[in-house]
C-alpha positions in Angstrom: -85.4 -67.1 -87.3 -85.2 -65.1 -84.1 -81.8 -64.1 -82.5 -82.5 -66.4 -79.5 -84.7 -68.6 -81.1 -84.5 -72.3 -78.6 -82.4 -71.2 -76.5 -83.9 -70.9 -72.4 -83.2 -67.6 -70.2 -83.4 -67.1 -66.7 -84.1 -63.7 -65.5 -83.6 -62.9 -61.7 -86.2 -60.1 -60.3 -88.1 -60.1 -63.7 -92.0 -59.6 -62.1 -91.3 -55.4 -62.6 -89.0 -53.1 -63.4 -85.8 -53.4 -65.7 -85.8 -57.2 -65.2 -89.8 -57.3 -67.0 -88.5 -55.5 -69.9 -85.6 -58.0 -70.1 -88.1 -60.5 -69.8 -90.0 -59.5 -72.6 -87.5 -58.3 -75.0 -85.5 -62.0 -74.9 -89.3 -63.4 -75.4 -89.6 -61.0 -78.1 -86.2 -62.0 -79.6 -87.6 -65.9 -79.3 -86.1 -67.0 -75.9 -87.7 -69.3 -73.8 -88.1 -67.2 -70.5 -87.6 -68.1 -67.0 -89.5 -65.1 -64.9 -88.4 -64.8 -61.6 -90.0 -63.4 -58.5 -89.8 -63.2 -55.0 -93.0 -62.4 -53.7 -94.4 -61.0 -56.3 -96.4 -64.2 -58.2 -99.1 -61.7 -59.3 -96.7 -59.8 -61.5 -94.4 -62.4 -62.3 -97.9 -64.2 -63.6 -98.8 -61.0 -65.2 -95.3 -60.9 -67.6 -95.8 -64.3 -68.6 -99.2 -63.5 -69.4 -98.0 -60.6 -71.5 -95.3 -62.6 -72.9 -97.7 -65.4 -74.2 -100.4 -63.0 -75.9 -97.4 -62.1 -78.0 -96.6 -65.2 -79.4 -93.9 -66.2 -76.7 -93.2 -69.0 -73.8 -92.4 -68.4 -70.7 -93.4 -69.4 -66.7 -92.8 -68.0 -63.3 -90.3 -69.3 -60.9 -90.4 -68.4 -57.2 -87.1 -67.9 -55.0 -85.1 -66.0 -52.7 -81.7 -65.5 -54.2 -80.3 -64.5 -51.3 -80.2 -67.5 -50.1 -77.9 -69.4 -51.9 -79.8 -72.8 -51.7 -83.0 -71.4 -53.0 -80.4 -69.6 -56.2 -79.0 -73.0 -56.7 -82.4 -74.7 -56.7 -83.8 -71.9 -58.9 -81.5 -72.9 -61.5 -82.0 -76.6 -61.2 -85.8 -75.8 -61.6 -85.3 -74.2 -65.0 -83.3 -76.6 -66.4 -85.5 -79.1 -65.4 -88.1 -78.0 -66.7 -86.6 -76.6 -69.9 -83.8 -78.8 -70.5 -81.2 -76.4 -70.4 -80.0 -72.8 -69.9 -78.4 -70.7 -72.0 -78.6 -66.9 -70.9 -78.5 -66.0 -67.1 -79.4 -62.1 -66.3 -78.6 -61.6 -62.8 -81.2 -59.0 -62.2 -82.4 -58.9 -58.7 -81.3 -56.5 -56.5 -82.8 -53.9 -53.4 -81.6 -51.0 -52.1 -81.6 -49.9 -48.3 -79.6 -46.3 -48.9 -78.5 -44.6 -45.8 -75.1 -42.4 -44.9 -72.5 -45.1 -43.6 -72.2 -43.8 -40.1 -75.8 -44.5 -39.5 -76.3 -47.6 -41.9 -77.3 -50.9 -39.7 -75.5 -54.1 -40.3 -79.0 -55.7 -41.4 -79.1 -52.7 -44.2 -75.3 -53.8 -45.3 -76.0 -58.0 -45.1 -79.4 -57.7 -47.2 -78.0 -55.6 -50.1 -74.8 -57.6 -50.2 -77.0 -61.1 -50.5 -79.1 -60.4 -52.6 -76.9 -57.9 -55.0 -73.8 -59.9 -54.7 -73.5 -63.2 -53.0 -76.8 -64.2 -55.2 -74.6 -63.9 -58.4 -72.2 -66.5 -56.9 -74.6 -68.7 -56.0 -76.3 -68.5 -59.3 -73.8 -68.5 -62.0 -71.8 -71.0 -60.0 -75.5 -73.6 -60.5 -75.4 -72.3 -64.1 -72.5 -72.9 -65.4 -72.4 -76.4 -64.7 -75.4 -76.8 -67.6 -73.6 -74.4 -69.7 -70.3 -76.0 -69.4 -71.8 -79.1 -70.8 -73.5 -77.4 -73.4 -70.4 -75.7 -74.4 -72.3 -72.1 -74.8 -74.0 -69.5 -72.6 -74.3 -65.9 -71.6 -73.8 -64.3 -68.4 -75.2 -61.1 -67.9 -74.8 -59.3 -64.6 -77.1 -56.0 -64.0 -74.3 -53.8 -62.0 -75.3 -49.9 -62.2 -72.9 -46.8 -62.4 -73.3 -46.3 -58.7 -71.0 -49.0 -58.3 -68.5 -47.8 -61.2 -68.9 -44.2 -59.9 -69.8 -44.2 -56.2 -73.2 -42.6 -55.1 -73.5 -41.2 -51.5 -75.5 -42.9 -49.1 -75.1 -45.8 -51.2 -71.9 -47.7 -49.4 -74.0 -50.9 -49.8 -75.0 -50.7 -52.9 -72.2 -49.3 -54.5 -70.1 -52.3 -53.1 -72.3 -54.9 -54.4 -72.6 -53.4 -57.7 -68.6 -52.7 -57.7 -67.9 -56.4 -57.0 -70.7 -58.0 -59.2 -68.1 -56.1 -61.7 -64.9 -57.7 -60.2 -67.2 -61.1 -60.2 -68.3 -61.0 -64.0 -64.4 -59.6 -65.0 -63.0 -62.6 -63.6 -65.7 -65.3 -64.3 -65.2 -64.1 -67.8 -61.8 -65.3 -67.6 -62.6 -68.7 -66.1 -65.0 -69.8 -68.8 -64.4 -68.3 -72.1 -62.8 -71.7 -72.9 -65.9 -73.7 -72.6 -67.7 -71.0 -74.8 -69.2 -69.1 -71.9 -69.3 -65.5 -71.7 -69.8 -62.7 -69.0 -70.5 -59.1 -69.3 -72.3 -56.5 -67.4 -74.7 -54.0 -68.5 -74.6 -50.6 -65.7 -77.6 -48.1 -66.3 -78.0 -44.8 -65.2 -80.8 -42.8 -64.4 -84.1 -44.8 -65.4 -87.8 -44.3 -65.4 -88.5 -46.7 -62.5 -90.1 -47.4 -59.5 -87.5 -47.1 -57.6 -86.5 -43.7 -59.2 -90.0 -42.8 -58.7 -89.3 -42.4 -55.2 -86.5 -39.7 -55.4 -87.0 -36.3 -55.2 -87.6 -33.9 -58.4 -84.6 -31.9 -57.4 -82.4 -35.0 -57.8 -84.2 -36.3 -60.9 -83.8 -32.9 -62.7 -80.2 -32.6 -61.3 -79.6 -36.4 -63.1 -81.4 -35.4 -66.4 -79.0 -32.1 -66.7 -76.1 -33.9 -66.5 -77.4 -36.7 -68.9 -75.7 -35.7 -72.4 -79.1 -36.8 -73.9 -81.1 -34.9 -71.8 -83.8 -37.2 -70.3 -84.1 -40.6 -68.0 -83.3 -43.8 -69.6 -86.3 -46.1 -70.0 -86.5 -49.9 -69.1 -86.3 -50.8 -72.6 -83.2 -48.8 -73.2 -81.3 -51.5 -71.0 -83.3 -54.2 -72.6 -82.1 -53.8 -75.8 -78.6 -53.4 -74.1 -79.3 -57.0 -72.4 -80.3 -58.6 -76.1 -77.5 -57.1 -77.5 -75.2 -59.1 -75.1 -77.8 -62.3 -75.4 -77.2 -62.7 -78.8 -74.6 -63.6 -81.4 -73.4 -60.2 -82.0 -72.0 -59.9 -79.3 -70.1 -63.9 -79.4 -66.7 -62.2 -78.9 -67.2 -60.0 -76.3 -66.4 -61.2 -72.7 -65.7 -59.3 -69.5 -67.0 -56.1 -70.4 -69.0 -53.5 -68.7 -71.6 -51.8 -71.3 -73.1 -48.5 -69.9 -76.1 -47.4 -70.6 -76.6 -43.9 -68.7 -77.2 -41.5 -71.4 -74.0 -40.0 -71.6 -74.3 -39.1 -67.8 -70.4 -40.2 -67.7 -69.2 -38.3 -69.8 
C-alpha cells in the first residue's frame, strides 16, 4: 500500500512550480489530489492530466485565496467532492519585491493576502473536517527569506515570517485532535520565478549553497511527503529547511 493511499490533499498554487511537483509526488505516494489554480486552468488541467496517465486521481479547483471566502469555499469544494481532507499544503504565494522606501501599499496588501491571510482563511475551513476526522496534516510553504530576511523583500519576508509564527502556534491548538502543522522553507530553486533573477545573484546563491547547486522542485517535494506521511506522525510545529546547506 502507498504512504497516502485514501487519504484526499489539497494543494494551493499547484498548476506550476513547487506546488506541481507537490501535486505529483502525493499522487505518486497514492493521495487523492486537489490541484489548485488561479488563473491558470490550462496548467492546473495539464497536472491532473499528468497525474492520471500515471495511474493517479486528481481534479482542478479554481479560487482566489486571497480572498478569504473563495479559501473557505475552496475547501468546502474539496470535501465535497471527496468526502474529506486530510493533507493541506498551503502553497500559493507571489512576490512584488521592491526596497521598502519605495514599495506601494498595493505591493504590501497583495503579498500579505495571498502569502499570509490565505493560510488563515484556509486552515481555519480545514480543520473543521479534520477535527472530525481526528487526523490531518498541515503543511505551510514559508521560504528562508522569511527565516533569514532578504532585501527588497519586506513583504515577503513578513508573510513568510508569520506563516511560521501561524503554523508554530496552530500546531499547538490542534495536536490534541491528531492534527499536525509544520512548515517546509526552501532555498534557492530551479524555478520560474528564479528564472527571472540575474546570473550574478544565481551564482552568488549556488556558492554559498554547501552542496553547490540550486535545489530542484522535487527536492521540496519529497520534503512535503515526508511531512504528509506517517513518518513524520510525531512531529508538529517544526520548520524543515530545504536550502542546500545555504544556512549553514
Amino acid at each position: 500500500m502507498s504512504a497516502l493511499s485514501g487519504r484526499v490533499a489539497l494543494v494551493t498554487g499547484s498548476s506550476r512550480g513547487i506546488g506541481r511537483a507537490v501535486a505529483q509526488r502525493l499522487a505518486r505516494d497514492g493521495a487523492t489530489v486537489a490541484v489548485h489554480y488561479r488563473t491558470r486552468v490550462d496548467e492546473a488541467d495539464a497536472v491532473v492530466e499528468h497525474i492520471a496517465a500515471t495511474g493517479g486521481t486528481a481534479r482542478a479547483f479554481g479560487g482566489d485565496v486571497a480572498d478569504r471566502a473563495a479559501a473557505a469555499g475552496l475547501v468546502e469544494a474539496v470535501v465535497d467532492a471527496f468526502g474529506r481532507l486530510d493533507v493541506l499544503v498551503l502553497n500559493a504565494g507571489i512576490t512584488r519585491d521592491g526596497l521598502l522606501m519605495r514599495m506601494k501599499d498595493d505591493d504590501w496588501d497583495a503579498v500579505l493576502a495571498t502569502n499570509l491571510t490565505s493560510a488563515f482563511a484556509l486552515a481555519r475551513a480545514a480543520i473543521k473536517p479534520m477535527m472530525r476526522q481526528r487526523s490531518g496534516r498541515i503543511i505551510g510553504m514559508t521560504s528562508i527569506s522569511g527565516l533569514d530576511g532578504n532585501a527588497g523583500q519586506t513583504n515577503y519576508a513578513a508573510a513568510k515570517a508569520g506563516l511560521v509564527g501561524f503554523i508554530k502556534s496552530l500546531a499547538k491548538e490542534v495536536g490534541s485532535r491528531g492534527i499536525t502543522a509544520n512548515a517546509v522553507a526552501p532555498g534557492f530553486v530551479s524555478t520560474d520565478l528564479t528564472a527571472d533573477l540575474p546570473e550574478s545573484a544565481l551564482a552568488q546563491a549556488v556558492a554559498h549553497t554547501s552542496l553547490g547547486r540550486l535545489g530542484t522542485v522535487d527536492d521540496v517535494a519529497g520534503a512535503v511527503a515526508f511531512l504528509a506521511s506517517d513518518d513524520a506522525a510525531f512531529m508538529t510545529g517544526q520548520v524543515l529547511r530545504v536550502d542546500g546547506g545555504l544556512s549553514l
